[in-house]
Residue, then its C-alpha position, 0 to 999 in steps of 0.5 A: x500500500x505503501x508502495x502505491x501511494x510513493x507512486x500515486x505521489x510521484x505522478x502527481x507531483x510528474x504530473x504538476x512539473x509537466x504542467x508548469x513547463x508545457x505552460x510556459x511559466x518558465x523564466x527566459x533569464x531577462x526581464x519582461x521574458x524577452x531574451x532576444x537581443x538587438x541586431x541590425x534592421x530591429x525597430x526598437x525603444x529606447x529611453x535616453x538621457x544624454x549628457x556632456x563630459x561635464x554632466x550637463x544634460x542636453x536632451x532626454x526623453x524622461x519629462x521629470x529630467x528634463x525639468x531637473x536639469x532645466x531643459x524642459x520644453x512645454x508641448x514636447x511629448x517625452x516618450x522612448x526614442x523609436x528607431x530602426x537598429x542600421x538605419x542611420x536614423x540615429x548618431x553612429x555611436x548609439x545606433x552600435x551601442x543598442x546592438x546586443x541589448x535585451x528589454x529592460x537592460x542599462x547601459x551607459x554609452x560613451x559616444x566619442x565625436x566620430x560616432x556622434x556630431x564628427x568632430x568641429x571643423x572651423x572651415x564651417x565658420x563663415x564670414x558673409x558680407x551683409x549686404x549679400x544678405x539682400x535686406x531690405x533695411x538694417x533693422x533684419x540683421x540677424x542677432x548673436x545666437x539666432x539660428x538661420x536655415x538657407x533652403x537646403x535645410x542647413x541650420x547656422x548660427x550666427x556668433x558674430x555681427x559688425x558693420x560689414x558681416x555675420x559670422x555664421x558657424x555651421x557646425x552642428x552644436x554637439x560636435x567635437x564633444x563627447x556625448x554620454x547616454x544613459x539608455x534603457x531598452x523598453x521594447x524590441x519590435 
């Protein structure tokens, strides 16, 4: 008798593991179950903040950063960056550094400037004569800090004005630097 209910015992608790594992309650080793890792051609999201070597915040996609570190814009939706992992959608540097990552992973990312904005080239300064700017009076000659697009789509920005020209810097803001993000991958679609 005592062998039988050993037996009926064993079934039971065969029976119970079979259950467990044909149900898929089994833990894939990653959080949110998803063990796949990023490769090339994946649509992704991802959360951001991005920083200088001095820890200055320059973007992120978390309203509550933006607002600590003074950044916050009013409309703008914060929400995970979305991408194509390959595409060229994005700066080299983070494009490479997604690659391998699964859901709900960290990682810091330090992004030299060839990766990211190329480095600062002073060749993209120029020096433009106003009266090639074709105004109309002295009054639309743009300011220090404005930034002015041709029709090419081409941003400058002005960092000088005298008499005669406008120093336009075409550079893009972030080159030369070094850029450090903090991503968490959300979602591998």
């Amino acid at each position: 008798m005592k062998a039988r209910k050993k037996a009926v015992f064993f079934i039971a608790i065969l029976l119970l593991v079979s259950t467990i594992l044909g149900s898929g309650c089994t833990d894939s080793g990653s959080k949110g179950g998803d063990s796949r890792a990023v490769k090339s051609g994946d649509s992704v999201k991802v959360d951001y903040t991005g920083k200088l070597e001095d820890g200055t915040v320059f973007d992120t996609s978390k309203e509550d950063i933006a607002k600590q570190a003074g950044i916050y814009v009013e409309g703008r939706e914060y929400t995970p960056l979305n991408f194509v992992v390959g595409s060229g959608q994005i700066i080299p540097g983070f494009d490479e550094g997604v690659i391998g990552m699964k859901v709900g992973e960290e990682k810091t990312l330090t992004i030299p400037p060839d990766k990211a904005y190329g480095e600062y080239e002073e060749a993209r300064v120029l020096a433009v004569p106003i009266e090639e700017l074709n105004l109309t009076n002295r009054s639309q000659i743009p300011e220090v800090g404005q930034t002015l697009g041709d029709t090419y789509g081409n941003q400058y920005k002005v960092i000088a004005v005298n008499d005669t020209h406008i120093t336009l810097d075409a550079n893009h803001e972030l080159a030369g630097k070094t850029l450090i993000f903090d991503i968490k991958l959300i979602s591998i679609e």
